[in-house]
Steps between C-alpha positions, in 0.01 A plus 500: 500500500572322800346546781659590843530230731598714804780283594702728631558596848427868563648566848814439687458203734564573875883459471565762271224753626772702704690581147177617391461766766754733389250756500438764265210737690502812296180500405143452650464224309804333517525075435709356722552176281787636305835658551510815343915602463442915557271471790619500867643215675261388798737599750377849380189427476468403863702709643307811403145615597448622134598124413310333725155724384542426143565112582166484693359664206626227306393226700154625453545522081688172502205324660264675247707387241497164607100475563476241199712244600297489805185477387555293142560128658179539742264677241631193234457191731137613576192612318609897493722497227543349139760528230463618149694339186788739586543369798841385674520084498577568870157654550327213309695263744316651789190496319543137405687420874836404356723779527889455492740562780718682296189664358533918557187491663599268757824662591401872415263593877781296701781724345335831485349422872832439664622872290245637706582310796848620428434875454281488857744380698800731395203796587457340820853436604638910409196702478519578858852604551432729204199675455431836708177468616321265707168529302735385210695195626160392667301524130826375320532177731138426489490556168793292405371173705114573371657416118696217638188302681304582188751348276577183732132499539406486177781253400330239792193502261709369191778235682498213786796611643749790467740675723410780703779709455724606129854376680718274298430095564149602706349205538147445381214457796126404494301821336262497836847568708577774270189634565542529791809728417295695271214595796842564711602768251167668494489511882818647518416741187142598696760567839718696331226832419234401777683721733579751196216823423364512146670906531852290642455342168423740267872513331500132490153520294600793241853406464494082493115358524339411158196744433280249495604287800317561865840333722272397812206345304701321327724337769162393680323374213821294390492356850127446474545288167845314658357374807187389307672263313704369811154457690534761728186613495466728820827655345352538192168698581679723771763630205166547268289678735813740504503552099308822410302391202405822369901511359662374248823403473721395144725519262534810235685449162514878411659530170762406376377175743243253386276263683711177471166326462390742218875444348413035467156565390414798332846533342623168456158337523643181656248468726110684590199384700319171487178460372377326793557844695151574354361150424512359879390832675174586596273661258482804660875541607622820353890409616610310210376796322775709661767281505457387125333614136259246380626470148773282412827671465619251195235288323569109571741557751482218803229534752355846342774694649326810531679889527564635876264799585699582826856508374447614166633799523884524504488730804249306698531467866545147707360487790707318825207336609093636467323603749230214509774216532506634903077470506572143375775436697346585827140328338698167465659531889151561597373138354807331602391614882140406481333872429288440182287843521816676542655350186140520306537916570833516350469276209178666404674829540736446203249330315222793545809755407299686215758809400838592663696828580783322477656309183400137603225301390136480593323188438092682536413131609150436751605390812516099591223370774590355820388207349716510213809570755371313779868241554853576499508233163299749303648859646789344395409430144329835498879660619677296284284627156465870666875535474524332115313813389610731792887468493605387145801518388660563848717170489218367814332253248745234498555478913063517517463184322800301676382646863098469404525212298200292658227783440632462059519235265802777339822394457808692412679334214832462758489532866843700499774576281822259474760621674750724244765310332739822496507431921498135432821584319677673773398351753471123496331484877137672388248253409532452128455133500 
């Protein structure tokens, strides 16, 4: 039997994402990618608080249910993920660094980030003139642009360029620019409920907020992470220090739902963890032990492509970011500014982590000597392997090696993704050459 080449483009491109949103949010779980005939036009949907509530609920699921496409082209191109026999010839093009414009996996993140884009902005633009409460339209709007900078932000890892906004003929600018939108959002997100009591958002919480997700942690470490990778890196520590690490905050797949990542590997077993996850750790390191089984999940397959430990349930939680990417955010702006002992403390906190309360890893590493972190060139390196084994799998991998690239000899197989040849298609002006 032939094999599936994944040729085929999976999402509308920007000029057609309008028809798309006829929305259909009946239930809590609603996908916003199709038009379902019996559901409500979106002129109901927005002008009615009960319509607006179950859209926001939405937003949330249809960002859960996109979590692989966001994480599948940075886990590929680097050392986190391999690809079994099964496998899609679009996922062994990122493996190999040849993938096809027209490739699924090229144009699937662009068109499912702009949906969520999309879906934002109409919450934005009504939820205020609609919803009762201010607790309500404060969580809803914050809400609404956290997804949106988290989608845009995670679609500035995969392309060079890209338009900040869904609108038909947007124009395509330099990723840094729209991350600059993306840190925008969040500021205005982290505005919207600073003024706003946990009690003034209680309804917001029970009626709208994900069970899992903790709104104000969230908005400040997504800030943390964003200005980070645009250098800001008095920015950057200020929105960590603010992050309460003893939370967590993610994604639930309650049945009927299933972990997207759980659905390509477990499933379809397209794709599991690399070998190397264990092989180019330390000795000691018990993280790839969490992250991944050490037993190959098909015999021969490429690279020992191993089972996932976290994620192999079908219900498993995904976390929005882990609690030790802030120590190691705030480390790094420490070494950056000159203060070694400070950055020693924190690195050598997540590396001494022996147990946790929480569900994150631990690596139960000793602690590094002054000596052994004694320039910014080796805290660095040190930073650079502590979030390998600290934040796999969180989509981070593939910026780490392009923004750290003199402390590694890695390379990803592709520095970004070609630009989608379903825009290229509509829009003649967006750099397909």
């Amino acid at each position: 039997m032939k094999k599936p080449t994944d040729r085929r483009p999976h999402g509308a491109p920007l000029a057609r994402l309008g028809a798309a949103l006829l929305v259909a949010a009946t239930a809590a779980a609603c996908s916003l990618d199709k038009t379902n005939p019996n559901a409500p036009s979106e002129e109901q949907v927005i002008t009615s608080a009960d319509g607006i509530i179950t859209l926001a609920v939405g937003l949330q699921a249809q960002y859960a249910d996109n979590l692989n496409l966001f994480l599948r082209a940075p886990s590929l191109v680097t050392d986190e993920w391999g690809t079994r026999p099964v496998a899609l010839a679009a996922d062994q093009s990122l493996v190999t660094g040849n993938p096809d414009p027209t490739f699924g996996v090229v144009s699937d993140p662009f068109s499912a980030g702009y949906r969520i884009a999309r879906t934002a902005d109409i919450l934005v633009a009504n939820a205020n003139g609609v919803l009762p409460t201010a607790g309500l339209k404060a969580g809803v709007t914050s809400l609404a642009k956290l997804f949106k900078a988290m989608a845009l932000g995670n679609m500035t890892l995969q392309y060079q360029a890209l338009p900040a906004n869904a609108g038909v003929g947007a124009l395509p600018l330099p990723r840094a620019q729209v991350q600059d939108t993306v840190i925008a959002l969040l500021e205005s997100a982290r505005a919207d409920i600073q003024g706003v009591s946990d009690a003034d958002l209680a309804g917001f919480r029970s009626r709208v907020l994900g069970s899992g997700i903790d709104l104000r942690n969230t908005i400040d470490a997504m800030l943390a992470r964003y200005y980070l990778f645009r250098g800001r890196y008095a920015d950057a520590f200020t929105a960590a220090q603010r992050v309460n690490l003893g939370v967590l905050s993610q994604l639930t797949f309650p049945n009927p739902g299933i972990n997207p990542i759980n659905n390509y590997s477990a499933v379809s077993r397209y794709t599991g963890a690399r070998k190397v996850l264990f092989t180019e750790a330390e000795a000691a390191d018990k993280r790839p032990a969490y992250w991944a089984l050490r037993t190959a999940g098909v015999p021969g397959a490429p690279d020992s492509v191993y089972d996932f430990r976290k994620y192999g349930g079908r219900n498993d939680a995904y976390p929005l970011y882990l609690p030790d990417e802030m120590r190691l955010i705030m480390a790094e702006v420490y070494a950056r500014q000159g203060n070694f002992p400070a950055a020693r403390t924190l690195i050598n906190a997540v590396r001494t982590q022996a147990t946790a309360s929480l569900d994150e890893p631990a690596a139960g590493l000793p602690a590094l000597s002054d000596a052994e972190l004694a320039t910014e060139a080796q805290i660095l390196t040190q930073i650079l392997y502590e979030r390998r084994f600290e934040l796999y799998a969180q989509g981070l991998r593939w910026e780490d090696l392009r923004r750290l690239r003199p402390y590694t000899p890695k390379r990803p197989t592709i520095e970004f993704l070609p630009y989608p040849q379903t825009e290229c298609d509509v829009n003649p002006a967006e750099p397909c050459g």
